[in-house]
C-alpha positions as CSV (number, residue, x, y, z in Angstrom):
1,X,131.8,20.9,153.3
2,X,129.6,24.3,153.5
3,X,131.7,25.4,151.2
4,X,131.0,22.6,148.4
5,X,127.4,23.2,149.6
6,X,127.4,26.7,148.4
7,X,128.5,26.1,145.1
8,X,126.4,23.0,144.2
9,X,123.3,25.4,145.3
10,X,125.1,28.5,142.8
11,X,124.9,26.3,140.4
12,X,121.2,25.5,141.1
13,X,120.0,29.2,140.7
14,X,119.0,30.7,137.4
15,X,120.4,33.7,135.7
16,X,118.5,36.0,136.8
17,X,118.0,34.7,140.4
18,X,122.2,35.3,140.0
19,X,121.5,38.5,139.2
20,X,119.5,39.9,141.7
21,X,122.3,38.3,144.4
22,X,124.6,40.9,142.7
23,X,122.5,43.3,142.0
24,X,121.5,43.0,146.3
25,X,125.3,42.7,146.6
26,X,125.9,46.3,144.9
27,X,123.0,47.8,147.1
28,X,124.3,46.9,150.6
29,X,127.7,47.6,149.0
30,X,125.9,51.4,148.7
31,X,125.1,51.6,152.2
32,X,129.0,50.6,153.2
33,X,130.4,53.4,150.8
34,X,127.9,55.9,152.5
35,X,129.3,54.9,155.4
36,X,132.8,55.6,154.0
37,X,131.2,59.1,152.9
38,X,130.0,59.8,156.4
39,X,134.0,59.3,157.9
40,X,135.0,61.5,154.4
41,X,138.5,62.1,154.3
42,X,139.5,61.7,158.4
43,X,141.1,58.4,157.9
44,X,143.3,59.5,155.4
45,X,144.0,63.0,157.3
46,X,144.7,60.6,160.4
47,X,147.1,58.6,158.5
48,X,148.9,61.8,157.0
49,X,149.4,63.6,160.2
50,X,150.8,60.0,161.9
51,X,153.3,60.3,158.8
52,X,153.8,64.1,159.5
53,X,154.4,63.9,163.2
54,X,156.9,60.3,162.8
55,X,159.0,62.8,160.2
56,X,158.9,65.9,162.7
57,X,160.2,63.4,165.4
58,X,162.9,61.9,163.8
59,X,163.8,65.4,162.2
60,X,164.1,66.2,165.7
61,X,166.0,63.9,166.9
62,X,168.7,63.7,163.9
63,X,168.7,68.2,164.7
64,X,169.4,67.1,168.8
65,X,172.1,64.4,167.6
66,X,173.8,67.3,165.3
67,X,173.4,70.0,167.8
68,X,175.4,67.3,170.4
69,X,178.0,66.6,168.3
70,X,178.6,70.4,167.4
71,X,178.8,71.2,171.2
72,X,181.4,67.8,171.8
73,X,183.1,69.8,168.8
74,X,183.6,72.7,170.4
75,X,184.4,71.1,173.5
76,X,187.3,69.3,171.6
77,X,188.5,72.6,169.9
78,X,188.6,74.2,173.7
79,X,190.5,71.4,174.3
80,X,193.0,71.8,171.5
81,X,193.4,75.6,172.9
82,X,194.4,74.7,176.2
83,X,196.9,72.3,174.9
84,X,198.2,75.3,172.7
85,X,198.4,77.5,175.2
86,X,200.3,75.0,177.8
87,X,202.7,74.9,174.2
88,X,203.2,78.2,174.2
89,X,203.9,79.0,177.1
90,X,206.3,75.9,177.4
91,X,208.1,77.0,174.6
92,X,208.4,80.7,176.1
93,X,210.3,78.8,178.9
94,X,212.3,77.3,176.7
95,X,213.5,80.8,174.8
96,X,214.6,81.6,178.4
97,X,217.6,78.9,178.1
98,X,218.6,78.9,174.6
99,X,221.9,78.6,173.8
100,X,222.2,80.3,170.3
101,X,219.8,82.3,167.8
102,X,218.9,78.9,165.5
103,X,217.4,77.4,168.9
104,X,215.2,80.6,169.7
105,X,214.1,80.7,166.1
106,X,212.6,77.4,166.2
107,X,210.9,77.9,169.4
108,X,209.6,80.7,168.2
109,X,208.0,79.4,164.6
110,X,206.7,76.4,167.0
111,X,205.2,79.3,169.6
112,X,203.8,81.0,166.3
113,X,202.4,77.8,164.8
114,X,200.2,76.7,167.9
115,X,199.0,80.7,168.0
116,X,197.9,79.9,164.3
117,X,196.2,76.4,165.6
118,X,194.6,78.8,168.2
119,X,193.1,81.4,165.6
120,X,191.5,78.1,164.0
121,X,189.8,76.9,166.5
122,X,188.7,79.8,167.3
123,X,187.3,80.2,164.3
124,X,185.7,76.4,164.0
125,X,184.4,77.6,167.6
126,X,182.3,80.6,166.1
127,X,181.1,78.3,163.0
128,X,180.3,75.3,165.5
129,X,178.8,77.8,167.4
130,X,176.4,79.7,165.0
131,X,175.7,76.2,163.1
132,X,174.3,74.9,166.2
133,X,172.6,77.8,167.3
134,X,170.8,77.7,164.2
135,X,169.9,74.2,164.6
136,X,168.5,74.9,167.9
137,X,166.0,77.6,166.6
138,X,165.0,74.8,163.5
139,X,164.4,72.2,166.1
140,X,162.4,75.0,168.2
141,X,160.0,75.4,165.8
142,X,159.5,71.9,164.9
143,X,159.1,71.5,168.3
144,X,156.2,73.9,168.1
145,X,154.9,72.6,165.0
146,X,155.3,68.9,165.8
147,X,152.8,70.3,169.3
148,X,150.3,72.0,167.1
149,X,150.1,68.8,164.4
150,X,149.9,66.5,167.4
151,X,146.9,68.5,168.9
152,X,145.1,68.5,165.1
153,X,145.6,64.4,165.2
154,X,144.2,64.0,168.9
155,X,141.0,65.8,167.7
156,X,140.8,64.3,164.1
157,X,140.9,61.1,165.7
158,X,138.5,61.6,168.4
159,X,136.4,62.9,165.4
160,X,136.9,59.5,163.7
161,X,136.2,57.1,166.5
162,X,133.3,58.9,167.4
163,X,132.2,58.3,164.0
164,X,133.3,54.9,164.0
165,X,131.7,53.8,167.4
166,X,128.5,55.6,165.7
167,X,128.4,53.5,162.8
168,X,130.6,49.6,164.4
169,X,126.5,48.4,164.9
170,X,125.4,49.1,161.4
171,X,129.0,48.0,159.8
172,X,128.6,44.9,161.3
173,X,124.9,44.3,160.0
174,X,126.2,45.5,156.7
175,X,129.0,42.9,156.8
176,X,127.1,39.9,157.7
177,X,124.7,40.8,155.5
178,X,127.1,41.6,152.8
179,X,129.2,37.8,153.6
180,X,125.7,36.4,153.5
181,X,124.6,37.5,149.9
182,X,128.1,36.6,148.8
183,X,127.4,32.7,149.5
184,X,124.9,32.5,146.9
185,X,127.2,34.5,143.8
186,X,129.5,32.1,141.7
187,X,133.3,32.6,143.1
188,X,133.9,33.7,139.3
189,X,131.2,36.5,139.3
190,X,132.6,37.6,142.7
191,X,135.7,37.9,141.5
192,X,134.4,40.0,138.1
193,X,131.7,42.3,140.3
194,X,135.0,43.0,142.6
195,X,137.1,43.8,139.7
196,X,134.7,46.2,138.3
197,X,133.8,47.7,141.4
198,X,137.2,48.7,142.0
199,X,138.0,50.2,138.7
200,X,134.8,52.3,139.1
201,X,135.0,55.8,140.2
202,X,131.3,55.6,141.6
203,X,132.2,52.3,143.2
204,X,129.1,50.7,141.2
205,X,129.6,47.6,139.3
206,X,126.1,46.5,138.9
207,X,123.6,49.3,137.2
208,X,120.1,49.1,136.4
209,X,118.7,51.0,133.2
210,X,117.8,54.2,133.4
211,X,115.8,56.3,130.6
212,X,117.3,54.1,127.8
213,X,120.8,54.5,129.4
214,X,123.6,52.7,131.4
215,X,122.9,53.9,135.4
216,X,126.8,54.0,135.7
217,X,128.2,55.6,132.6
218,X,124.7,57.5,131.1
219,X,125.8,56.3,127.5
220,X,122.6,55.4,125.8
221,X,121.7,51.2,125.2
222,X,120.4,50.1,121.9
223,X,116.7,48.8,122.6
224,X,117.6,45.0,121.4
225,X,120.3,45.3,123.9
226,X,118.0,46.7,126.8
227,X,115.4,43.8,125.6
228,X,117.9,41.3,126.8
229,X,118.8,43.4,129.8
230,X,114.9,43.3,130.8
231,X,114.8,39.2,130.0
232,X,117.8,38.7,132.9
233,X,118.9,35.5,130.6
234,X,122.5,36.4,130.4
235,X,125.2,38.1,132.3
236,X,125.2,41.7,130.0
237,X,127.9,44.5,130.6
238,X,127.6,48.1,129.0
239,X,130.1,48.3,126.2
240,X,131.1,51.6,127.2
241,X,132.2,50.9,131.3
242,X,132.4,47.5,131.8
243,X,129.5,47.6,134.2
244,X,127.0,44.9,134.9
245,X,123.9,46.0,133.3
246,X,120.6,44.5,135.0
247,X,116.8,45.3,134.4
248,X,115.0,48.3,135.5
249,X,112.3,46.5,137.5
250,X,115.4,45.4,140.0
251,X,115.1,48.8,141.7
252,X,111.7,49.0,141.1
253,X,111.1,45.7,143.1
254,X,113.8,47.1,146.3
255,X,112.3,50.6,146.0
């Protein structure tokens, strides 16, 4: 029911009563982005060291799972060495009991095979070996940067909620003043200050005249067009940024 409320009494106001609710819209909208000023870049430095530090941490933890398998490698190639050895030195047994040359032979190409199976795991020891080694000094250092980044977040975000606790009072003022204003604007020229206002660098989507001139883009008005600017009987946007264009005497009257 409030809400039917609201727009019958909209549609009661006149244009330029409309006007000044978005041109007071834009105002307290100034005081938000100053706000947004005071915090700068810290939110987003906050957000991109979270990002940094969850990529450091999983880096970390895929490095310790390699590093673990590597070292079960090894262990497996020990393994394989001991086996080989046990082989060899079965066969050697078996040499002892031969019957004829052919016999002896094939012991021996079996004695010589598992001393070749022994040379390669050897060698996929030393490579296992210096692979993980390696992967221990990578995850050392993003051990060491991962502590540094996480001591830069701790004080950019003490930096920010101390800014934020500074500021919660007046953001709440600004809000309700903000939700207030926005009961007496049309949903449809909401919806068109929002869009503007978000396409604008400055963040302005309502701009008075200033010395002949758009306040938003500075591109000069034609003095028919600023005529109807200053008689507030018609929404008016500047044909060179979009922006709402409203009369001088706004400012003048808020000043």
């Amino acid at each position: 029911m409030a809400k039917k409320k609201n727009e019958a009494n909209t549609s009661e106001l006149t244009m330029e009563q409309k006007l000044r609710y978005l041109y007071d819209l834009q105002l307290v909208d100034n005081e938000v982005n100053k706000i947004a000023i005071l915090r700068g870049e810290l939110p987003l430095e906050v957000s991109d060291l979270e990002d940094e530090l969850a990529g450091l941490s999983t880096r970390i933890d895929n490095l310790e799972k390699d590093v673990k398998e590597l070292e079960n490698a090894v262990s497996d190639k020990k393994n394989e060495i001991v086996e080989a050895q046990a082989l060899i030195k079965k066969y050697e047994e078996q040499q002892k009991n031969v019957r004829n040359n052919r016999e002896y032979d094939s012991l021996s190409k079996e004695i010589e095979f598992q001393n070749l199976e022994i040379q390669l795991c050897e060698k996929r020891i030393r490579e296992f070996t210096a692979d993980a080694e390696k992967k221990r000094e990578t995850i050392a250092v993003s051990k060491t940067n991962f502590e540094e980044r996480s001591g830069d977040l701790k004080q950019k975000q003490t930096e920010l909620a101390n800014i934020v606790s500074e500021t919660k009072l007046e953001e709440e003022r600004l809000q309700a003043k903000l939700d207030e204003i926005e009961q007496n604007i049309d949903e449809r020229y909401l919806t068109a200050y929002k869009r503007i206002k978000s396409n604008a660098r400055n963040g302005l989507a309502v701009v008075t005249v200033e010395r002949n001139a758009c306040g938003g883009c500075f591109n000069k008005i034609p003095p028919q067009r600023q005529a109807d600017i200053r008689l507030s009987k018609q929404i008016i946007v500047c044909e060179y940024c979009g922006r709402i264009l409203v009369s001088d005497s706004f400012a003048e009257e808020n000043a």
